[in-house]
PDB file of N, CA, C and O in Angstrom:
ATOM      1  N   UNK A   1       4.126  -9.928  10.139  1.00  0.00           N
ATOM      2  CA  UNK A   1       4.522  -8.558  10.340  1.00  0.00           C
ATOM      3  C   UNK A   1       3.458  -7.615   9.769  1.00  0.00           C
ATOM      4  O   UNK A   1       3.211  -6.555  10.343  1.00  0.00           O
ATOM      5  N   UNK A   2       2.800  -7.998   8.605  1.00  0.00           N
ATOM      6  CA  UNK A   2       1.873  -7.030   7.936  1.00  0.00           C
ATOM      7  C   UNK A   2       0.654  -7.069   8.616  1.00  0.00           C
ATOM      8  O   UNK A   2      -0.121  -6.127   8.451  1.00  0.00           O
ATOM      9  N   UNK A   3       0.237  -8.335   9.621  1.00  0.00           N
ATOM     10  CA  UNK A   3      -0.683  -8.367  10.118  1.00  0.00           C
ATOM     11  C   UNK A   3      -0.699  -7.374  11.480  1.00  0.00           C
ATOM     12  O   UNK A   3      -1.703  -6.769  11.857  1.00  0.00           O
ATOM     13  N   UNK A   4       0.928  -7.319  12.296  1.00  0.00           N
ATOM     14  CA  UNK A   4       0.774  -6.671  13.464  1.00  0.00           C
ATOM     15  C   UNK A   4       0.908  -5.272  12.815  1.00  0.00           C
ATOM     16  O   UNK A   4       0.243  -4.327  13.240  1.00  0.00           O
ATOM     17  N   UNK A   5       1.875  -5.132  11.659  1.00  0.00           N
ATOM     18  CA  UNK A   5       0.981  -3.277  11.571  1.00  0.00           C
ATOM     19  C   UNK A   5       0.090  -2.715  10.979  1.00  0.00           C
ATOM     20  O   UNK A   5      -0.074  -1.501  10.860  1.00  0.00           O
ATOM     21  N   UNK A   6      -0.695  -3.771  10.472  1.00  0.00           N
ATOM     22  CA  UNK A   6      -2.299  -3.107   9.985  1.00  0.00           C
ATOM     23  C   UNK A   6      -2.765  -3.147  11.354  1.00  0.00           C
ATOM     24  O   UNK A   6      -3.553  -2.202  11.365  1.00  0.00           O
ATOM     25  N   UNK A   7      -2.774  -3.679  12.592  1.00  0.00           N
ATOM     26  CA  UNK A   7      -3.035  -3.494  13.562  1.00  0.00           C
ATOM     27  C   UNK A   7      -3.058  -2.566  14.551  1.00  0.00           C
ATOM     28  O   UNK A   7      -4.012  -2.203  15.239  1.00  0.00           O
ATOM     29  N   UNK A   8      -1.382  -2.047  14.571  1.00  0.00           N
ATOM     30  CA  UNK A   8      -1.028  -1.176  14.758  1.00  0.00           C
ATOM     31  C   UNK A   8      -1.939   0.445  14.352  1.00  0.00           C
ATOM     32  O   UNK A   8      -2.497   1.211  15.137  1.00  0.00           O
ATOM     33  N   UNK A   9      -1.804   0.540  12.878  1.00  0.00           N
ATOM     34  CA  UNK A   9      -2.369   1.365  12.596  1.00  0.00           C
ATOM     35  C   UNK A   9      -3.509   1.730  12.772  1.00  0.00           C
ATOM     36  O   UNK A   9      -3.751   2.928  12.917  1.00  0.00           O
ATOM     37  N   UNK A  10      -4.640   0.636  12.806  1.00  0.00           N
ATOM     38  CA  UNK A  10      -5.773   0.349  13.036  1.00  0.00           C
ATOM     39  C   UNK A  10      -6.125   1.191  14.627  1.00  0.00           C
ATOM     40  O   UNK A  10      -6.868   2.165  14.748  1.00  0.00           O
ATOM     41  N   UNK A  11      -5.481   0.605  15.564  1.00  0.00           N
ATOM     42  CA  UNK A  11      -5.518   1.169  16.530  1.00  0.00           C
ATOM     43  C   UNK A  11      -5.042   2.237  16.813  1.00  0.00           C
ATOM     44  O   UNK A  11      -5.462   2.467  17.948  1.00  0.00           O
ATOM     45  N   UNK A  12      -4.145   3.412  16.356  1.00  0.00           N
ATOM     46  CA  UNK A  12      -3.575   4.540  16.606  1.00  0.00           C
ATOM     47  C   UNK A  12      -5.136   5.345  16.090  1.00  0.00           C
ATOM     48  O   UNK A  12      -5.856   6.052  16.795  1.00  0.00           O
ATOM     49  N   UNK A  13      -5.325   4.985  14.744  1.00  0.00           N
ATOM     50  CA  UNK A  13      -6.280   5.604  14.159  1.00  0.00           C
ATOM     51  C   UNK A  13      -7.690   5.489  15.166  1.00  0.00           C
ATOM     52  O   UNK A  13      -8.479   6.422  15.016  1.00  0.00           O
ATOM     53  N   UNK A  14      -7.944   4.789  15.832  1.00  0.00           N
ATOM     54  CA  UNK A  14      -8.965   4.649  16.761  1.00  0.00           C
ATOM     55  C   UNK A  14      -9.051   5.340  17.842  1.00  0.00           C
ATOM     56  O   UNK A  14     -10.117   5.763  18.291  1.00  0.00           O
ATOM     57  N   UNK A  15      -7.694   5.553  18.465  1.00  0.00           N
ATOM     58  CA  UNK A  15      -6.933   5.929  19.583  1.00  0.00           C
ATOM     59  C   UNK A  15      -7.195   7.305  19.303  1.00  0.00           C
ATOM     60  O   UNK A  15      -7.568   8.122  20.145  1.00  0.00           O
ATOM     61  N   UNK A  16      -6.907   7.629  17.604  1.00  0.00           N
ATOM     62  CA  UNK A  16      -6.712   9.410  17.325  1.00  0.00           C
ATOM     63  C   UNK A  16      -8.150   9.982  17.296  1.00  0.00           C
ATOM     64  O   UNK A  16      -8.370  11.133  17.672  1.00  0.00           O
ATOM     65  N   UNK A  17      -9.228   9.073  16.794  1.00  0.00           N
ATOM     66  CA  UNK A  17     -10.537   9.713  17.227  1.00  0.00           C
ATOM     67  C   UNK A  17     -11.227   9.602  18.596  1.00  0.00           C
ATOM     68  O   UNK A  17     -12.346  10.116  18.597  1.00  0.00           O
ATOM     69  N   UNK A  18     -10.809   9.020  19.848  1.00  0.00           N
ATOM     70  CA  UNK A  18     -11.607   8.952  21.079  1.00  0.00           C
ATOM     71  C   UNK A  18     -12.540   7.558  21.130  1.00  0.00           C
ATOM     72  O   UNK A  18     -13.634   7.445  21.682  1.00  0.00           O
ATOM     73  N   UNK A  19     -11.806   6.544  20.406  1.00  0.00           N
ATOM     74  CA  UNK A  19     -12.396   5.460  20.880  1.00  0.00           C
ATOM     75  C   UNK A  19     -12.050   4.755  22.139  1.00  0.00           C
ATOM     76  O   UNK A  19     -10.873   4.579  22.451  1.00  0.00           O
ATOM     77  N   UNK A  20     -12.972   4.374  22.824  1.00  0.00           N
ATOM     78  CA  UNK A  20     -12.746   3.638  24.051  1.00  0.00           C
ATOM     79  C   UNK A  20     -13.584   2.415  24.051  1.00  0.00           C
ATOM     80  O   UNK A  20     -14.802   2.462  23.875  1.00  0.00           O
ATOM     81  N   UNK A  21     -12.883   1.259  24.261  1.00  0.00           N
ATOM     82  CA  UNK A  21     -13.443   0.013  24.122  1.00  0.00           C
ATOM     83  C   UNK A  21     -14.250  -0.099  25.915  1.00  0.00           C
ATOM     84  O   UNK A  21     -14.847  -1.127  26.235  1.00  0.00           O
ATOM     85  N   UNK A  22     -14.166   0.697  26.565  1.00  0.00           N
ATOM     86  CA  UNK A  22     -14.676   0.090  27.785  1.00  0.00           C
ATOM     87  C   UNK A  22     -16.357   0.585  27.825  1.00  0.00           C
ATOM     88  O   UNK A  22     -17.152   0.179  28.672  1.00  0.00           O
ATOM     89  N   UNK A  23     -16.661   1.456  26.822  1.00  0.00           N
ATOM     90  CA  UNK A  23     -17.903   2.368  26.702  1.00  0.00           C
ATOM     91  C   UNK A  23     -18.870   1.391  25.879  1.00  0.00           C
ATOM     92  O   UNK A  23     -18.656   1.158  24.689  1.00  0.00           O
ATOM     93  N   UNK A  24     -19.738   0.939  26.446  1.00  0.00           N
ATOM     94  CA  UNK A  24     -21.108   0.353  25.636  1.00  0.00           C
ATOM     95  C   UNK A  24     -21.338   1.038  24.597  1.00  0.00           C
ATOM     96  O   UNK A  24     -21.560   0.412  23.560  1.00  0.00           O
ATOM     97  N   UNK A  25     -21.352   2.522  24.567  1.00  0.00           N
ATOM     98  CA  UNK A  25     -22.160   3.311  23.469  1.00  0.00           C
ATOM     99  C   UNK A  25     -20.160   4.376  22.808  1.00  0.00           C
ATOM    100  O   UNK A  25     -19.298   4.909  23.507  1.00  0.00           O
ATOM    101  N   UNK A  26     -20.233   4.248  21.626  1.00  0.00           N
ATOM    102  CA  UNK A  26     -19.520   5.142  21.641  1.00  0.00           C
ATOM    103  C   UNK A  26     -19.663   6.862  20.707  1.00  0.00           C
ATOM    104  O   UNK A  26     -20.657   7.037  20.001  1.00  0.00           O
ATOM    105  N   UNK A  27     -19.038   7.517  20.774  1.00  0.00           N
ATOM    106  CA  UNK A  27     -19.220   8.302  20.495  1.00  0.00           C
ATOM    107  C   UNK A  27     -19.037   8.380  19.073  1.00  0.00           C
ATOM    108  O   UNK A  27     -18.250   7.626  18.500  1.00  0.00           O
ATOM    109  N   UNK A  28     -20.044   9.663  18.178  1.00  0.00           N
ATOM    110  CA  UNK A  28     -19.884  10.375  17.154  1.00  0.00           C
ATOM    111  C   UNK A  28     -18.977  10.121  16.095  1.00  0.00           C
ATOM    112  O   UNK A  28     -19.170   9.575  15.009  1.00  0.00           O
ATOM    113  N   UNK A  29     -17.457  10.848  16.840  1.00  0.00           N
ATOM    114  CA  UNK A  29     -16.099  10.724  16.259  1.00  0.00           C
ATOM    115  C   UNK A  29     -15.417   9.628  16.218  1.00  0.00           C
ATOM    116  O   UNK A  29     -14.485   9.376  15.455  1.00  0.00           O
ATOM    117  N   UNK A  30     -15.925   8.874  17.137  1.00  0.00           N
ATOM    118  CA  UNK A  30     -15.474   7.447  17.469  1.00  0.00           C
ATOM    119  C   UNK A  30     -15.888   6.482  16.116  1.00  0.00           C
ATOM    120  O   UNK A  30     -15.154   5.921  15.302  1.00  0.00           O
ATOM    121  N   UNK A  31     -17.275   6.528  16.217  1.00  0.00           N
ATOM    122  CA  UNK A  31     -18.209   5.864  15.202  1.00  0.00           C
ATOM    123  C   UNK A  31     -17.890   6.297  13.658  1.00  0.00           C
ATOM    124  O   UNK A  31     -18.207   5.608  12.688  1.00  0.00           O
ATOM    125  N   UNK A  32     -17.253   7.474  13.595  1.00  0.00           N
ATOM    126  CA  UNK A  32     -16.626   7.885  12.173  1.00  0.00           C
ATOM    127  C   UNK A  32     -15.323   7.861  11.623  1.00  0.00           C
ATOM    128  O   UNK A  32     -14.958   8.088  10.469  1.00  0.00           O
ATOM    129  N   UNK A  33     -14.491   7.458  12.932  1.00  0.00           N
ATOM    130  CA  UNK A  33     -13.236   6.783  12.913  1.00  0.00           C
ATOM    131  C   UNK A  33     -13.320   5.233  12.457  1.00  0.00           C
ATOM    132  O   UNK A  33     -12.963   4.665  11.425  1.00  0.00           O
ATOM    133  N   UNK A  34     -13.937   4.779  13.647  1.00  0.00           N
ATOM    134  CA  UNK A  34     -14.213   2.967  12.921  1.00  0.00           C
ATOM    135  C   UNK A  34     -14.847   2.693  11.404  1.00  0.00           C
ATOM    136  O   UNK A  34     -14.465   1.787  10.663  1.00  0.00           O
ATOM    137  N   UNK A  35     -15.996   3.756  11.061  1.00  0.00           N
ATOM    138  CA  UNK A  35     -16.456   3.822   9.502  1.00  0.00           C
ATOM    139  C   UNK A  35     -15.121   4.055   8.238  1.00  0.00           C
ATOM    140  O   UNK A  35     -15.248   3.487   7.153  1.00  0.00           O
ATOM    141  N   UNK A  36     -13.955   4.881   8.507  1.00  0.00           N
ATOM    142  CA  UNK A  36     -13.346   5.334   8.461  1.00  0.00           C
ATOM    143  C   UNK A  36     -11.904   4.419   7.962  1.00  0.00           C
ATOM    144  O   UNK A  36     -11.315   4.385   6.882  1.00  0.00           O
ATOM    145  N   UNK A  37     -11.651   3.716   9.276  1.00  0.00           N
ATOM    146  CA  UNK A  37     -10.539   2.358   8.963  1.00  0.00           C
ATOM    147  C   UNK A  37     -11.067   1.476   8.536  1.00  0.00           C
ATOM    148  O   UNK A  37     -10.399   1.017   7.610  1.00  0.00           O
ATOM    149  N   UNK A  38     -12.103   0.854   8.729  1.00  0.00           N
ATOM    150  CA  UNK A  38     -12.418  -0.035   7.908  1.00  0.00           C
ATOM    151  C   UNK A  38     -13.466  -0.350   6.532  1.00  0.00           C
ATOM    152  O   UNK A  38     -13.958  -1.377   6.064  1.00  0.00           O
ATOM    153  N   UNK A  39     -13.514   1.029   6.190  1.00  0.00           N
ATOM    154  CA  UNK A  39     -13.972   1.085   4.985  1.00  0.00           C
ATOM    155  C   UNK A  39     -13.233   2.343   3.733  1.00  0.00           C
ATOM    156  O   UNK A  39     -12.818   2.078   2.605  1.00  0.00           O
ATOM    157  N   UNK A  40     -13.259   3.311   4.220  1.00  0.00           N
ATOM    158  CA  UNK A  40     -12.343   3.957   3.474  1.00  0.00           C
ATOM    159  C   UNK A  40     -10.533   4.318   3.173  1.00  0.00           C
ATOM    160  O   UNK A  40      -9.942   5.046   2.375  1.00  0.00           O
ATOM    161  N   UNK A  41     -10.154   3.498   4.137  1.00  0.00           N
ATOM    162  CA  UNK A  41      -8.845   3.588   4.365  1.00  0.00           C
ATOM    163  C   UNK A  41      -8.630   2.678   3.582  1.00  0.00           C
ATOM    164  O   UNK A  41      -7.553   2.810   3.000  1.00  0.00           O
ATOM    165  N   UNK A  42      -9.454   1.408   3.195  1.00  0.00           N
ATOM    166  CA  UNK A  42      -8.839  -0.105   2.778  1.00  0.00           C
ATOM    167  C   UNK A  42      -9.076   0.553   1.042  1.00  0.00           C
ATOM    168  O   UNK A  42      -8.274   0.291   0.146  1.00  0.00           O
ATOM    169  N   UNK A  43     -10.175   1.320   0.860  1.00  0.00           N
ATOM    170  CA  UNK A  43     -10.174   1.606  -0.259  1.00  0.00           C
ATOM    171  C   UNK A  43      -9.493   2.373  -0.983  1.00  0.00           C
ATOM    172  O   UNK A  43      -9.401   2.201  -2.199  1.00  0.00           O
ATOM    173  N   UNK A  44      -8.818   3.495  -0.237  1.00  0.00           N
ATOM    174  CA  UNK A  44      -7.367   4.101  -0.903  1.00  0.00           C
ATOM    175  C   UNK A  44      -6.323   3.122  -0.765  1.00  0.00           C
ATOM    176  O   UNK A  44      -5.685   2.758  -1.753  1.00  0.00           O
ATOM    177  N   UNK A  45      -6.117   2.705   0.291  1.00  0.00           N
ATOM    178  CA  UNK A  45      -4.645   1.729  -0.238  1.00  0.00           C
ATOM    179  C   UNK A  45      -5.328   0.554  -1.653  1.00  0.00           C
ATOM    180  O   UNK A  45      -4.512   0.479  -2.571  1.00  0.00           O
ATOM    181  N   UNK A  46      -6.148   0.019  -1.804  1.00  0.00           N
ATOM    182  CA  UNK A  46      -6.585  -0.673  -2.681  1.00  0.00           C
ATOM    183  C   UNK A  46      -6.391   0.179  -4.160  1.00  0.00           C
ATOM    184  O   UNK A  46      -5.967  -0.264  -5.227  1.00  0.00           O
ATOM    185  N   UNK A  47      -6.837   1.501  -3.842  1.00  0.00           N
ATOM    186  CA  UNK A  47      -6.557   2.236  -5.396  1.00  0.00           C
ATOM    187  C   UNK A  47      -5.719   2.712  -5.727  1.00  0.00           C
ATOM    188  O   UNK A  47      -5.626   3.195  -6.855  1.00  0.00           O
ATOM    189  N   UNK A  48      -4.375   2.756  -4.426  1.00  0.00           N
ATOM    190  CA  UNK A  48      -3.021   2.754  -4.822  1.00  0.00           C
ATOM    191  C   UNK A  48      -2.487   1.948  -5.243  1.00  0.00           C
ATOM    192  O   UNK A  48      -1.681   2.182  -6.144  1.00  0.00           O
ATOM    193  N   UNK A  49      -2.731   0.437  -4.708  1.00  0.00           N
ATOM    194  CA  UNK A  49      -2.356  -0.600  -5.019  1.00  0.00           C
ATOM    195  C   UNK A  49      -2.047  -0.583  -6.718  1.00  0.00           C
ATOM    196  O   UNK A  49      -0.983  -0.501  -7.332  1.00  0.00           O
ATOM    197  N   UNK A  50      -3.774  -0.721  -7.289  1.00  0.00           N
ATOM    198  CA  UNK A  50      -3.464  -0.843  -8.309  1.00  0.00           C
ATOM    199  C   UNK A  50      -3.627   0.510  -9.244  1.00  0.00           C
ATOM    200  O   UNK A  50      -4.458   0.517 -10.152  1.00  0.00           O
ATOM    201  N   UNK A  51      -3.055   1.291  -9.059  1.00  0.00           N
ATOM    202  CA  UNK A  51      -2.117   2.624  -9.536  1.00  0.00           C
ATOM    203  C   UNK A  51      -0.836   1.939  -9.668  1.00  0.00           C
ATOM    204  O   UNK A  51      -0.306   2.209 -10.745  1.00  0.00           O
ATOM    205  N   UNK A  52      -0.084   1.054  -8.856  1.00  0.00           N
ATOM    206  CA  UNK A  52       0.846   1.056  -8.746  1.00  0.00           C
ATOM    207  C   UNK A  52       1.164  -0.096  -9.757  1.00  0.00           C
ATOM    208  O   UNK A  52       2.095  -0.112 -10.562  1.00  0.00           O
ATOM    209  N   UNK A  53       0.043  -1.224  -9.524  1.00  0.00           N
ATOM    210  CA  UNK A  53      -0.044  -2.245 -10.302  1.00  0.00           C
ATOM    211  C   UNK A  53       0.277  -2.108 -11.972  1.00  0.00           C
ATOM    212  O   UNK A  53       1.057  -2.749 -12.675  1.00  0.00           O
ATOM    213  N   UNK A  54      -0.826  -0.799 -12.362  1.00  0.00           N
ATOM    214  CA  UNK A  54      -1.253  -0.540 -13.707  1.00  0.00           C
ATOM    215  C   UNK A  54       0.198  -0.143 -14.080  1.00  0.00           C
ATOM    216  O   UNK A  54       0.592  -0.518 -15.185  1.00  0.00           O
ATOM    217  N   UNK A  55       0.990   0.525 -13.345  1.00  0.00           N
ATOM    218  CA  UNK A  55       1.921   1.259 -13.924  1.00  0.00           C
ATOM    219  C   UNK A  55       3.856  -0.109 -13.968  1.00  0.00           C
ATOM    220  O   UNK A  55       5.000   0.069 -14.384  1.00  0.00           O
ATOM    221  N   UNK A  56       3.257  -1.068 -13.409  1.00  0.00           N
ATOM    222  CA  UNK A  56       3.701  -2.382 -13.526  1.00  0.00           C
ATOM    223  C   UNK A  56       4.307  -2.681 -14.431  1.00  0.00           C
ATOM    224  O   UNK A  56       5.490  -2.828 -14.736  1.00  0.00           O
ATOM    225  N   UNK A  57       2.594  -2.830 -15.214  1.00  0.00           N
ATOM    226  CA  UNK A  57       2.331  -3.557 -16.340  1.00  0.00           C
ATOM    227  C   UNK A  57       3.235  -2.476 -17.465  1.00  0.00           C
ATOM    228  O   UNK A  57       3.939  -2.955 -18.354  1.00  0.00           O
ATOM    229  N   UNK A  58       3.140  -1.537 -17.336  1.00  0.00           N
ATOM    230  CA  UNK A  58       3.700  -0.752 -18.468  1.00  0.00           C
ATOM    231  C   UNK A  58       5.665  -0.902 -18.613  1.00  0.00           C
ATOM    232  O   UNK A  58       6.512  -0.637 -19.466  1.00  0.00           O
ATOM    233  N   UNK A  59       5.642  -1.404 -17.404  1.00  0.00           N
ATOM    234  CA  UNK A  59       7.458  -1.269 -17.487  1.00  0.00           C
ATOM    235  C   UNK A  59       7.667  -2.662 -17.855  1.00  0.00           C
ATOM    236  O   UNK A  59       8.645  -2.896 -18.565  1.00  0.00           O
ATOM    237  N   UNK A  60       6.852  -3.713 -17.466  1.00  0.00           N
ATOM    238  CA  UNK A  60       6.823  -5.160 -18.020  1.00  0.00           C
ATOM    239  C   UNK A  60       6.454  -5.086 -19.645  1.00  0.00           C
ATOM    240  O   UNK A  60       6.562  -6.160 -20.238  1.00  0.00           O
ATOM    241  N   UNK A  61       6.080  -4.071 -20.335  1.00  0.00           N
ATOM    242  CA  UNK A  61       6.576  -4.371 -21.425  1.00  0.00           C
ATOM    243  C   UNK A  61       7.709  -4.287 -22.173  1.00  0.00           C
ATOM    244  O   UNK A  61       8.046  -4.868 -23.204  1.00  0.00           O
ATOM    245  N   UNK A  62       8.621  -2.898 -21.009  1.00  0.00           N
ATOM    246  CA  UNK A  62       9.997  -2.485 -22.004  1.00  0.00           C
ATOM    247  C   UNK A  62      11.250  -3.526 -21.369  1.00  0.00           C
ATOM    248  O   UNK A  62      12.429  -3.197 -21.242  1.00  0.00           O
ATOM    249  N   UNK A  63      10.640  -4.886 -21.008  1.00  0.00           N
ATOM    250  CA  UNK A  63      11.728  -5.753 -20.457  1.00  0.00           C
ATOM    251  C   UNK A  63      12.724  -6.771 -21.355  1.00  0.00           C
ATOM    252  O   UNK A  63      13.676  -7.462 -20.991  1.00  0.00           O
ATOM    253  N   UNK A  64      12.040  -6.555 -22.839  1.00  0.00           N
ATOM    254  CA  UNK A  64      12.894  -7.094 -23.511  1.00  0.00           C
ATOM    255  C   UNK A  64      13.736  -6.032 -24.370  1.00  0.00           C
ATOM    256  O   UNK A  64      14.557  -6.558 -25.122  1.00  0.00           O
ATOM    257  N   UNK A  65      13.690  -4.894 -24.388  1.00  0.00           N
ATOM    258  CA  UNK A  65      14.211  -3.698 -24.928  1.00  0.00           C
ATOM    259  C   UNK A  65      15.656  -3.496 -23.299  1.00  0.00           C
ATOM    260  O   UNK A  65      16.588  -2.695 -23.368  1.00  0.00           O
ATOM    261  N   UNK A  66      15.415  -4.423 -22.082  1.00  0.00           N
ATOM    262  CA  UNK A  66      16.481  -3.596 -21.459  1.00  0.00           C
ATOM    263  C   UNK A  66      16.950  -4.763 -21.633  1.00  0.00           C
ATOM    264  O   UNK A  66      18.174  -4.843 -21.728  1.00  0.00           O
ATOM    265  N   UNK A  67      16.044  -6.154 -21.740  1.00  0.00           N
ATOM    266  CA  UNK A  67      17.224  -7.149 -21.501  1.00  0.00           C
ATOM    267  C   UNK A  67      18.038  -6.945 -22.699  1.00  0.00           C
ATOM    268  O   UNK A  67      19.262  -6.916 -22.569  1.00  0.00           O
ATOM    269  N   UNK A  68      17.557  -6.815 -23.738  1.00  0.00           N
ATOM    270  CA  UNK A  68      18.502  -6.540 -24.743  1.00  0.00           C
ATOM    271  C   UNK A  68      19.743  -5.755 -24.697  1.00  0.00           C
ATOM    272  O   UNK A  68      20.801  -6.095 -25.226  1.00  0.00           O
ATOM    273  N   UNK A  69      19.492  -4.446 -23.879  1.00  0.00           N
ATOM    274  CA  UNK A  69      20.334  -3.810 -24.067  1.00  0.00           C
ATOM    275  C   UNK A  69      21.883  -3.726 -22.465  1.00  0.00           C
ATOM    276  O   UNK A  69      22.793  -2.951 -22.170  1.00  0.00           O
ATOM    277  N   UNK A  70      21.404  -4.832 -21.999  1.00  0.00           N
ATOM    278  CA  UNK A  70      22.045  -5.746 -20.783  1.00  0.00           C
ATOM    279  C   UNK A  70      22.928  -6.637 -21.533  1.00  0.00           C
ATOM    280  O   UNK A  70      24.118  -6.927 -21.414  1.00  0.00           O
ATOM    281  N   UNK A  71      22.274  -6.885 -22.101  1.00  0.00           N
ATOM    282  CA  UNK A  71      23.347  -7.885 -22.966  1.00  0.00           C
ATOM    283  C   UNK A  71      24.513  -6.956 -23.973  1.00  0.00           C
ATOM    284  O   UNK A  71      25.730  -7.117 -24.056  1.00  0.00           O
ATOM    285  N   UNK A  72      23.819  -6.169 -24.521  1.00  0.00           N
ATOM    286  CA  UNK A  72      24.966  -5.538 -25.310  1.00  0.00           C
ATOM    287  C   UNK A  72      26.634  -4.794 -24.251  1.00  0.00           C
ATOM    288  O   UNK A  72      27.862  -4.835 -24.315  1.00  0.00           O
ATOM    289  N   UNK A  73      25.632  -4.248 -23.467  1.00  0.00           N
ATOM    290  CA  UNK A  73      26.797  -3.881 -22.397  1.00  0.00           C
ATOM    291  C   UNK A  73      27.389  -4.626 -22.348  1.00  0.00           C
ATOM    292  O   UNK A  73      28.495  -4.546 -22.881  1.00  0.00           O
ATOM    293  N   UNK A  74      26.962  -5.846 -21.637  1.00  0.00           N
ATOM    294  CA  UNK A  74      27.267  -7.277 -21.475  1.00  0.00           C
ATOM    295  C   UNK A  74      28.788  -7.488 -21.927  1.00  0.00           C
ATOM    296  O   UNK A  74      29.828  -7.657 -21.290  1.00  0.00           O
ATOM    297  N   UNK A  75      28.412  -7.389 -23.634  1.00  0.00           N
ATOM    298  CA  UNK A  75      29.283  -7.524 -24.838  1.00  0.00           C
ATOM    299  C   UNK A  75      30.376  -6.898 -24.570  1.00  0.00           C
ATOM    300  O   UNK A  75      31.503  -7.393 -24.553  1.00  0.00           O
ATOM    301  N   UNK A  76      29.937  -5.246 -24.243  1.00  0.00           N
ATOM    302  CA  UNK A  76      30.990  -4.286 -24.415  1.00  0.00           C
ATOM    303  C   UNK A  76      31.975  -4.446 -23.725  1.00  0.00           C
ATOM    304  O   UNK A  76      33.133  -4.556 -24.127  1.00  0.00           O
ATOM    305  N   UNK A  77      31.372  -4.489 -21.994  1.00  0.00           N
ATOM    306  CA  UNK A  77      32.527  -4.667 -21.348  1.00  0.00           C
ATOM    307  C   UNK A  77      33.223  -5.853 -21.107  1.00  0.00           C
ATOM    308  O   UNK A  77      34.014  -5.596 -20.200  1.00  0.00           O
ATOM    309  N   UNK A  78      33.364  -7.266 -21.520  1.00  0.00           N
ATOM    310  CA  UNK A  78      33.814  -8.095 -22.381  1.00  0.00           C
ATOM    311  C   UNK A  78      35.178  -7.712 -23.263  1.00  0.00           C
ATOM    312  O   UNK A  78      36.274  -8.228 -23.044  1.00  0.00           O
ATOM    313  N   UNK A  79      34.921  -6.719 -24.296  1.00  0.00           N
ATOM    314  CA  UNK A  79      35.582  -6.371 -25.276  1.00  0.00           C
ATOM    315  C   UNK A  79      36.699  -5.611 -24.871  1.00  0.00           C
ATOM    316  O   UNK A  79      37.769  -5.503 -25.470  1.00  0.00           O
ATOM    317  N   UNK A  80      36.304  -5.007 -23.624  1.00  0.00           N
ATOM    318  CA  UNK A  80      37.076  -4.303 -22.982  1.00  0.00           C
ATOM    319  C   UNK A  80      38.085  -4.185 -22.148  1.00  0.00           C
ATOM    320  O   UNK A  80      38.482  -3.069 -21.814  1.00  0.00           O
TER     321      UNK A  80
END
């Protein structure tokens, strides 16, 4: 599935600058579209990625502060 919509996208984005695969030579906008998806596009999702990654790591440390406090609930409603 991730493969047919990087595909997807790939091609809309090609589609949105005036690429035409039937043209030997292509154009300008064309040529800065293809520069475009496959080099700067991969590099923002890559630095979201790990934006998203880094900020991971920070909630993987407060996992024994919730398991802890999972358990106390735990307790409470038990008692209850």
């Amino acid at each position: 599935m991730g493969s047919g919509l990087g595909s997807f996208i790939v091609s809309m984005l090609l589609n949105s600058v005036g690429f035409d695969a039937s043209h030997a030579v292509q154009s300008a906008s064309s040529l800065t579209g293809i520069h475009l998806s496959f080099i700067w596009v991969p590099i923002i999702i890559y630095i979201i990625s790990l934006i998203l990654m880094v900020t991971y790591r920070k909630w993987e440390r407060h996992e024994p502060v919730v398991q802890k406090e999972l358990a106390e609930r735990e307790v409470e409603a038990e008692e209850a």
